[in-house]
N, C-alpha and C positions, 0 to 999 in steps of 0.2 A: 490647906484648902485647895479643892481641884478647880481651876481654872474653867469656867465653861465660853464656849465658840458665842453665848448671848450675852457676854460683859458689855460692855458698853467699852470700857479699856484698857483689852487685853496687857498683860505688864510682862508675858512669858517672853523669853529671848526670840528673836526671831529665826526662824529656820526655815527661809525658800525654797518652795518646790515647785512642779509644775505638772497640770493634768490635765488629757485628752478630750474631746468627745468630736464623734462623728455625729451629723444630724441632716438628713439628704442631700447627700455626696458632698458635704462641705467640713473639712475639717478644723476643730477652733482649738485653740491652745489657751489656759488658763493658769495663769500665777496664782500661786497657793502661800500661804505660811502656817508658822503654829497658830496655836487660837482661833482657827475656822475650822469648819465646819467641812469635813470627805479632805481633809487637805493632800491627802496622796493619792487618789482617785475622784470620779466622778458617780459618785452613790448609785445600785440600780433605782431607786424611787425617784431623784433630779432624774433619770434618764428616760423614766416610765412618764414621768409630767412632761416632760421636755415633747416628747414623743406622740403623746395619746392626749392633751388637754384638747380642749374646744375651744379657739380663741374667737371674739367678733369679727364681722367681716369690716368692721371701721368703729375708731373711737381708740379710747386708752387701756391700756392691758397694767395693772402694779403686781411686782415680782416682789411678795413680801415678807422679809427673811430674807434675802437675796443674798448671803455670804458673800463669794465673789464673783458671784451675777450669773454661773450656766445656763441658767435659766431662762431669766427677761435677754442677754447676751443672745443665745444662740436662736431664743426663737426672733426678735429684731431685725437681727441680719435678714432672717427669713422671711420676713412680715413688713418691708419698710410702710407700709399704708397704715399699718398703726403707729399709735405713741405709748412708747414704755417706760415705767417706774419703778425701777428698783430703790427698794429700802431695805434698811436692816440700822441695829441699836450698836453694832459692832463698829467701830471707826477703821480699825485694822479692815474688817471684811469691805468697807465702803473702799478704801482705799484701792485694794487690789481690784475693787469692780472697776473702779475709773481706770486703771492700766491694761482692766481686760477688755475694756471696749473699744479704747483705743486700740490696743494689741490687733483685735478683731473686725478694727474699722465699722464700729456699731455706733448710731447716736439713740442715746437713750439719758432718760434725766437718774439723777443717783441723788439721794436723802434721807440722813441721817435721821431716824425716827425711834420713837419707842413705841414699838405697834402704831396708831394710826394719829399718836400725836401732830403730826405737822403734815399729815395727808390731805387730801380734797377729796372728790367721789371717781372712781373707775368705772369702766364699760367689765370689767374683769380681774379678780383679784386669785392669782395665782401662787401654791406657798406650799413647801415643804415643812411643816411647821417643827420647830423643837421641843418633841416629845419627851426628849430626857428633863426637859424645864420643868413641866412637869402638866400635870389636865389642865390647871386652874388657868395658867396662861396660852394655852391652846383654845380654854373654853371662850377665854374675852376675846381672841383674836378672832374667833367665830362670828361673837356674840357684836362684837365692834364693826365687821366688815360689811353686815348690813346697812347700817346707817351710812357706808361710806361707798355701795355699789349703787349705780344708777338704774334705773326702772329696768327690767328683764334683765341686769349684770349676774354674773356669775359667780362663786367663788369655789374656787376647786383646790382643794387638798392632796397631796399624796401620803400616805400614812400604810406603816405597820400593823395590819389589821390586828393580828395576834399581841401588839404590844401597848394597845389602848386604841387602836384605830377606831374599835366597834365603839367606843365609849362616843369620838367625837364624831363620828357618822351619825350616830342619832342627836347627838347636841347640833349637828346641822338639821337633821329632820326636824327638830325641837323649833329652832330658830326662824326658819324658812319655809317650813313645814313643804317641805318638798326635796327629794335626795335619788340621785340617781348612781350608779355604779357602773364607771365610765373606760375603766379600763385597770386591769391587775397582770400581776408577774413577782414570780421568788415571795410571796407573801404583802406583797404592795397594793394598794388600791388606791385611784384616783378617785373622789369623791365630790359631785357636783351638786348645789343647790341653787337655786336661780329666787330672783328678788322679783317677786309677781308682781 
């Protein structure tokens, strides 16, 4: 049975690594292991989100999936006016998020969740979601983040258009009934719907 980066906990040996990203003129260093998620790089779609989302200009931003946090991490640092939430179901991936914030001198809150188990409501919910999981759990992450963004919040997707993207582009248009197409690159597209 293969191993996936959404276990809850991972059992695979560990094998430390570490991965880059630049994000205006600031460079951050991220610990990695087996059982996450880009563990030897920094995926182009984290780098396309990281890059091109739309955050609020005040309130709470949740980074959700947040492996070992590139994400909610790098934009943080950049954003101290907001408050950030990373989660994810992976205990491994929480862990190395709490050594990357530090690593990176970021405060940001980190929590263990399974999808929006033990969340409250965001101004913005930000996610690379695990498409290899498969629709169905992509569909509720959608279909759940409603309930859990506060009036005008947003929740933005980065996805593989070509490898199911289109399906949950309109499961947001479905949802939200409103979808905007906010920024693409190598086959990626951020995907934004807003809670009227």
């Amino acid at each position: 049975m293969i191993e996936h980066y959404f276990s809850r906990k991972p059992r695979a040996s560990n094998h430390p690594g570490k991965a880059y990203i630049r994000f205006e003129d600031q460079l951050f260093l991220f610990h990695t292991d087996a059982s996450v998620f880009s563990k030897d790089r920094i995926d182009k779609g984290t780098k396309l989100l990281i890059r091109e989302c739309k955050l609020p200009e005040k309130g709470s931003v949740l980074d959700i999936g947040c492996g070992y946090g590139p994400v909610g991490i790098a934009l943080a640092a950049r954003h101290p006016e907001l408050s950030f939430t990373l989660s994810d179901i992976n205990q491994r991936a929480l862990e190395l998020a709490r050594k990357n914030a530090e690593e990176n001198k970021v405060k940001v809150e980190i929590v263990e969740s399974d999808l929006f188990e033990k969340l409250g409501k965001s101004d913005c919910i930000l996610s690379n979601p695990p498409q290899h999981a498969g629709k169905e759990l992509c569909f509720k992450l959608i279909e759940q983040s409603k309930g859990h963004l506060n009036k005008g919040g947003t929740l933005q997707l980065v996805v593989r258009h070509q490898k199911g993207g289109r399906h949950l582009s309109q499961k947001m248009k479905e949802v939200f009934g409103n979808l905007e197409d906010i920024g693409r690159e190598a086959g990626y597209h951020i995907y934004l719907s807003r809670k009227e």
